[in-house]
Steps between C-alpha positions, in 0.01 A plus 500: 500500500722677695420602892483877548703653755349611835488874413331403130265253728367815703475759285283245293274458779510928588342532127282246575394672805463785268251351295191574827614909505195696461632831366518444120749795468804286628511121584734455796562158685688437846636218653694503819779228550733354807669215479376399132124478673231737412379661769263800379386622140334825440363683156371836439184564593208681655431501859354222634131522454516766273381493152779445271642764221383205277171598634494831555804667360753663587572736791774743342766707664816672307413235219529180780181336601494520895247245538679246504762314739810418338594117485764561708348648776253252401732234597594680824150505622388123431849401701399696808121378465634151570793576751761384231874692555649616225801656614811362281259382230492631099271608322415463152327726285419545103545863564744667711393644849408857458649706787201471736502114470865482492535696839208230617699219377839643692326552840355141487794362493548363112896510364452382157241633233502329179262710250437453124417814345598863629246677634582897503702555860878511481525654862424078567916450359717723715269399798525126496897556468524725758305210723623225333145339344613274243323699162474215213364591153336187293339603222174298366716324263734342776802647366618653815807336694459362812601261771276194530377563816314762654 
């Protein structure tokens, strides 16, 4: 069998992370890296202590459902609940940021996102450029290039 690269090794364990979201209409999964060590996941879901859309359904807005928090942000949250930095980290996702989440990610400090599928925002492109956020695209299937390491 052969070892999976670092960036494979992640993402497998963002759509893992996926697997707990609580808002059937999309199953997102974030995982937070420095250093090749995990330091905060995240995945969509309701406000903590709310019921879940699972539950309850869905709160809808301009065809979104705004009751939940998005696994990034998700991610974002958990880190600052336990005092863990994670300015120069990556993040991966199975979807990419939308712009919300992306301008989240940005202020905290990440400079490479690694996401599998697109998800709608191409604003997310020019931006990361422009600030120099490493943008990586690797598809479920793992056919994306990549360096090893994150």
């Amino acid at each position: 069998m052969q070892r999976v690269s670092w960036d494979q090794y992640f993402m497998n364990i963002a759509a893992v992370v996926a697997s707990r979201s609580t808002c059937p209409r999309k199953f997102v999964g974030s995982v937070i890296v420095r250093d090749r060590t995990i330091l905060s996941t995240g995945y969509n879901g309701s406000i903590r202590g709310m019921p879940h859309c699972s539950e309850e359904g869905h709160m809808m807005e301009n065809d979104h459902c705004v009751a939940t928090i998005h696994a990034e942000a998700n991610a974002i949250i958990q880190a600052a609940k336990n005092g863990v930095m994670i300015d120069g980290g990556a993040c991966y996702v199975t979807a990419s940021p939308c712009w919300n989440c992306f301008k989240q990610l940005s202020n905290g400090g990440i400079r490479r996102i690694v996401f599998g599928e697109f998800y709608r925002d191409e604003r997310i492109f020019s931006v990361a450029a422009r600030l120099a956020i490493d943008l990586v695209h690797l598809p479920p299937d793992g056919t994306g290039t990549l360096p090893n390491t994150p």
